[in-house]
C-alpha positions in Angstrom: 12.1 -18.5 15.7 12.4 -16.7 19.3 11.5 -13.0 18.9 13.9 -10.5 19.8 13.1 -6.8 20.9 15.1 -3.7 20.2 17.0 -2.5 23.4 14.5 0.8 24.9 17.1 3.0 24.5 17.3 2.3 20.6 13.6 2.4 20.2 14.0 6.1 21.4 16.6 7.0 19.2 14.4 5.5 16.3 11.4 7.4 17.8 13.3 10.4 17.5 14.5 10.4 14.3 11.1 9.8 12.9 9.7 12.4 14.6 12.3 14.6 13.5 12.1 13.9 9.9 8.2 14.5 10.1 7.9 17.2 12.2 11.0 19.3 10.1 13.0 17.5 7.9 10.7 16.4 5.5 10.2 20.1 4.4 13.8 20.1 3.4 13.4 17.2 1.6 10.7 18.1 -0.4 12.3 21.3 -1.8 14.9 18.1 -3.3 14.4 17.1 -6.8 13.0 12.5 -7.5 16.2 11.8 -8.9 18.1 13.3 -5.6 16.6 11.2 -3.5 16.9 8.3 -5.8 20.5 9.1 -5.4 20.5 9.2 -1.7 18.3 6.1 -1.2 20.5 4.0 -3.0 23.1 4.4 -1.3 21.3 3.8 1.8 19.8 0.9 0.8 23.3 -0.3 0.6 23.9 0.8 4.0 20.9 -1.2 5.0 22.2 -4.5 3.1 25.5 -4.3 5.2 23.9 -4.0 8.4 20.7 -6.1 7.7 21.7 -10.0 8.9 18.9 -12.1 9.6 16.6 -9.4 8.5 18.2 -10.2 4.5 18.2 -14.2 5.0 14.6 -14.1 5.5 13.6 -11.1 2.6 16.0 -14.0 0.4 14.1 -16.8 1.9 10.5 -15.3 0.8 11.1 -14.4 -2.8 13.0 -18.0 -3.4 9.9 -19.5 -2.0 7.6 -17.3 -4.1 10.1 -18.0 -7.2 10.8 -14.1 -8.0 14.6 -14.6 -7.5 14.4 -16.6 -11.4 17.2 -15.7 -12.9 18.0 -12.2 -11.2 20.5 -11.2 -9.0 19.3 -11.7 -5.6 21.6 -9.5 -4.1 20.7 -6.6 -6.4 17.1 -7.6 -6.5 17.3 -7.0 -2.4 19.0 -3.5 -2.5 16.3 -2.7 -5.0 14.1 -3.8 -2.1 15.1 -1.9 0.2 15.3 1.3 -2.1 11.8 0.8 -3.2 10.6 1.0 1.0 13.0 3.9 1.5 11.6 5.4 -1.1 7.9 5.0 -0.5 8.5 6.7 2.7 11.0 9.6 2.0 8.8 10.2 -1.0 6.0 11.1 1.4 7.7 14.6 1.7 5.9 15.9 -1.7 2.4 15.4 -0.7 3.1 18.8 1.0 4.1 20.0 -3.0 1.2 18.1 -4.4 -2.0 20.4 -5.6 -4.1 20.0 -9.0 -1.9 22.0 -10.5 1.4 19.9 -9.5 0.0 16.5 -9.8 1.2 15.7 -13.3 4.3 16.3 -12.7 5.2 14.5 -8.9 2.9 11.5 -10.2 2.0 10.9 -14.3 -0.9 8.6 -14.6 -2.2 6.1 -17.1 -5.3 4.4 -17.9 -7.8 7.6 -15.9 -10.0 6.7 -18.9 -11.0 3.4 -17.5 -12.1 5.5 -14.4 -13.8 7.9 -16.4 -15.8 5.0 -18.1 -16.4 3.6 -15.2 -17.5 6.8 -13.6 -20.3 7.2 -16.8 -22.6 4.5 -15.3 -23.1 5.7 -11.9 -22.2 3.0 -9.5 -18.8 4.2 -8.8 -15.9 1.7 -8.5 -13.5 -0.3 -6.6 -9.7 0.4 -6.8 -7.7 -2.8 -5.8 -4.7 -0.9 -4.6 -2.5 -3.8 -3.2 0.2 -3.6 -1.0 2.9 -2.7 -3.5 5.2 -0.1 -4.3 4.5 3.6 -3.1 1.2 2.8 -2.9 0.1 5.7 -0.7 0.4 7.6 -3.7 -2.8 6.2 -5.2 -4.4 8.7 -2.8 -2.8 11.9 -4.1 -2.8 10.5 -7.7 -5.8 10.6 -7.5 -7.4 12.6 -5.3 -5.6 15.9 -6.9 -7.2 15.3 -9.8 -10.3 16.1 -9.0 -12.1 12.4 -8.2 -14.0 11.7 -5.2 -12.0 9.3 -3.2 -12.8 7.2 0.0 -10.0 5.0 1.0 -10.4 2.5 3.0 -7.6 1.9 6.2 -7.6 0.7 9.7 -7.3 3.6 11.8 -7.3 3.1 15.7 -6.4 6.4 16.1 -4.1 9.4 14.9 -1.5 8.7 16.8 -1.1 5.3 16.6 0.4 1.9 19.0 1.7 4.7 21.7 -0.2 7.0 24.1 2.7 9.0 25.9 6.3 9.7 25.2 8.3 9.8 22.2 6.8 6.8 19.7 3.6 8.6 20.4 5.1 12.1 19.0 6.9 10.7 16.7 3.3 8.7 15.2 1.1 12.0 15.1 3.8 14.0 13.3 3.7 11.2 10.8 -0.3 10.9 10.8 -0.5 14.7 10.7 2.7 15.1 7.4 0.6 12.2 5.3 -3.0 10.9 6.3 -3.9 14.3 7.3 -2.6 15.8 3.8 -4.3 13.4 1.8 -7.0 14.8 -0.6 -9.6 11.9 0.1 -12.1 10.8 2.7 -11.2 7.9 4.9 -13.7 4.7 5.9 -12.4 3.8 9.2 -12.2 0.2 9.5 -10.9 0.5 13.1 -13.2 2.7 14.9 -14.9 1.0 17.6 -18.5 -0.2 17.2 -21.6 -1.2 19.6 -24.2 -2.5 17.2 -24.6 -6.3 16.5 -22.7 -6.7 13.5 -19.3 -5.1 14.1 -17.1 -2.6 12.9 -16.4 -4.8 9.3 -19.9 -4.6 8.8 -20.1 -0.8 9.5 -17.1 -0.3 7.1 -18.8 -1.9 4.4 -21.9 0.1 4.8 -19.7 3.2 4.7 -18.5 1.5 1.3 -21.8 1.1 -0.2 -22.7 4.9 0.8 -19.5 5.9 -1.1 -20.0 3.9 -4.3 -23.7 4.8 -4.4 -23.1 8.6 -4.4 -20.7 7.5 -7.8 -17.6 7.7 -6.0 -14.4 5.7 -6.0 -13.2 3.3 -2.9 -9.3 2.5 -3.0 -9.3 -1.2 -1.4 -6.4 -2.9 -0.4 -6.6 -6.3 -1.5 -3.9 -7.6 0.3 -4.8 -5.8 3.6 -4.7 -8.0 6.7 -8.1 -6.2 8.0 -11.4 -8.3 8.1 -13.1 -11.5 9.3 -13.6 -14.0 7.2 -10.5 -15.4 5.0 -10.4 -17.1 1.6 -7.3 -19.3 0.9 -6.1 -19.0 -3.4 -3.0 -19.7 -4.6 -0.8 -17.2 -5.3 3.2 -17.1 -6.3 3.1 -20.9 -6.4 1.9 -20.6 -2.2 -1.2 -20.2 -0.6 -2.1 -17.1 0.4 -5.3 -15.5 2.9 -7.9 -13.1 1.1 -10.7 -11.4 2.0 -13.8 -12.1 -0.1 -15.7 -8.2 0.6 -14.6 -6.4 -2.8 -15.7 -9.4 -5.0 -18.6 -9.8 -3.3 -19.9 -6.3 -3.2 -18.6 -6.3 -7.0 -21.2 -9.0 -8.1 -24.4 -7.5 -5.7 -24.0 -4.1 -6.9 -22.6 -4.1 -10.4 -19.6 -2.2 -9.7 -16.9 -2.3 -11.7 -13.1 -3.4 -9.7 -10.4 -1.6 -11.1 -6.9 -2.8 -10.9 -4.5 -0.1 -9.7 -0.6 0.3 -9.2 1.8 2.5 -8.1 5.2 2.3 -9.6 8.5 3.9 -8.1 10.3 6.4 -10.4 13.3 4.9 -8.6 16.0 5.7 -11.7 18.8 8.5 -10.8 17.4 10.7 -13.5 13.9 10.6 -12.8 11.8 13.9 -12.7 8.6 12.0 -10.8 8.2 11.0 -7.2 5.9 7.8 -9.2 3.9 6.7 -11.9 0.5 5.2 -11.0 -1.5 2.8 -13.8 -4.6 1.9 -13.9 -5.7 -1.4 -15.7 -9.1 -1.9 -17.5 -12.0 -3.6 -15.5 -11.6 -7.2 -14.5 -14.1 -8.7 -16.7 -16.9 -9.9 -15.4 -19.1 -13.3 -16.8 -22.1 -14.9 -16.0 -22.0 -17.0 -13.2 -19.1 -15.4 -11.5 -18.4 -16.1 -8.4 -16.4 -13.6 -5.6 -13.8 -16.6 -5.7 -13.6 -16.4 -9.3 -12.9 -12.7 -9.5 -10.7 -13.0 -7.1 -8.3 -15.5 -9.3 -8.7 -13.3 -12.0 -7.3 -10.3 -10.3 -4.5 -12.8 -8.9 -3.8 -13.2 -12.6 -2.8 -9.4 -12.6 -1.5 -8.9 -9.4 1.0 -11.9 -10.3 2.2 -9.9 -13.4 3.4 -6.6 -12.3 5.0 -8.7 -9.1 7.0 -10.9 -11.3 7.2 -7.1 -13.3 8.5 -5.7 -10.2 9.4 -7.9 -7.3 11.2 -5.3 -5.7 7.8 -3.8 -5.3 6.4 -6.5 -3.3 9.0 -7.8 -1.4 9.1 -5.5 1.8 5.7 -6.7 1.8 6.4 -10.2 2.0 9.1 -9.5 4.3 7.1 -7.4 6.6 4.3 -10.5 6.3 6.6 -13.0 7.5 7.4 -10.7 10.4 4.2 -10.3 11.3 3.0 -14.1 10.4 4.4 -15.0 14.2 1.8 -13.6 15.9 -0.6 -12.8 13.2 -4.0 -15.6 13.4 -4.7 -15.2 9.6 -1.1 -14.6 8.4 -0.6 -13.8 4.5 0.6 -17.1 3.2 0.1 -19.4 5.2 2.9 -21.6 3.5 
């Protein structure tokens, strides 16, 4: 499929608008009530349908090849979709509302006690906070409750992809409204290293630091950063996963916690999201990183085909990206 590039002059209006909603409009948004913007997203999201073209054949074509079309609607099940992005990212407005006092209300949590077991041994834990749903909110969530949280992200730099002109303005305002409000400690796995190992191995030994001080690392699981892939299936395809949290899981004895982050995308909502925590993935003698990692598959798989609307931006944004990315996420 031959790529095709916005014109310049629409790239700037985008730019623009994005660094207009960060740098003043989100404040007016956040004084707006969840359902309110649950209102206004849904209509845009049928906005977006109208206007979406090839962008909606290929979103159609990924969740009939991952069998999450079933017997819904796939035209609803798409303006859900597109909602549930619109949402994660207009919803970013609270984190300027969120404190300890204020958490329970903009994000109601279940399952802390499997953290707070966790937390009893001493080794800390690893959050497997996939690619699905709001799930920037797991930061917040948790963060504003009082845990000691080190999330792990590529960051190049603040500002990110530009260095001059609008995009650039438009990506600090952003970085400044959300990573730089979050209540948690970042393990940059994109800062440049000189040693002999490389900046994967670096971020790992942040990792370790954090889980042997008995603190929690949020770990995307289906994050695209890393070195060395593992193939499993996964939606009845095959899928690219990195091996680091399963491994570090069986050397150090720390427990991998399943996490999600659900939209509170009904009219009459009163929460910007709900996040739930599973119980440990079990671990058995003679485990084996590949083995854990099936086993949280088995999870991962339920709340998707739970809420494919929550994953399938994600899919779409993967196939996007699959043309130019050498370890793409399925790779058929």
């Amino acid at each position: 499929m031959d790529k095709v590039k916005p014109p310049i002059g629409k790239l700037q209006v985008g730019a623009f608008l994005k660094w207009l909603y960060w740098r003043y409009l989100r404040v007016g948004f956040s004084l707006l009530p969840p359902w309110a913007i649950n209102v206004m997203t849904a209509a845009m999201a049928r906005v977006q349908m109208a206007i979406a073209g090839n962008r909606r054949q290929l979103m159609s074509e990924e969740l009939r090849l991952s069998s999450l079309i079933k017997d819904r609607d796939a035209g609803q099940l798409m303006r859900k979709s597109f909602q549930n992005q619109l949402n994660a990212w207009i919803k970013q407005c609270y984190l300027r509302r969120m404190n300890d006092k204020t958490i329970d209300e903009y994000i109601p949590a279940d399952g802390l006690s499997h953290l707070d077991s966790a937390l009893v041994v001493g080794r800390g834990a690893i959050l497997l906070n996939p690619h699905f749903g709001p799930y920037m909110m797991a930061m917040p969530a948790l963060g504003h409750r009082g845990y000691r949280v080190n999330q792990l992200a590529i960051q190049a730099e603040s500002p990110r992809v530009a260095r001059v002109g609008l995009t650039m303005l438009a990506n600090k305002a952003r970085y400044d409204a959300v990573e730089g409000a979050m209540p948690v400690q970042f393990i940059n796995a994109g800062a440049e290293t000189f040693d002999n190992f490389g900046l994967r191995n670096m971020a790992i030994r942040d990792m370790l630091s954090a889980l042997r001080r008995n603190e929690l690392v949020l770990y995307p699981p289906t994050g695209r950063g890393g070195r060395k892939w593992h193939t499993a299936p996964f939606l009845g395809r095959t899928a690219n996963f990195n091996l680091v949290p399963y491994k570090i899981a069986l050397k150090e004895g720390v427990p991998l916690i399943p996490m999600f982050l659900i939209d509170s995308e009904r009219a009459g909502s009163r929460a910007a999201a709900r996040a739930v925590i599973e119980p440990p993935i079990e671990v058995s003698e003679g485990d084996t990183p590949e083995g854990l990692l099936m086993k949280y598959l088995a999870v991962l798989t339920s709340y998707v085909e739970k809420y494919p609307e929550h994953f399938a931006f994600f899919q779409f944004d993967m196939k996007i990206k699959s043309e130019w990315d050498d370890h793409p996420f399925f790779i058929r």
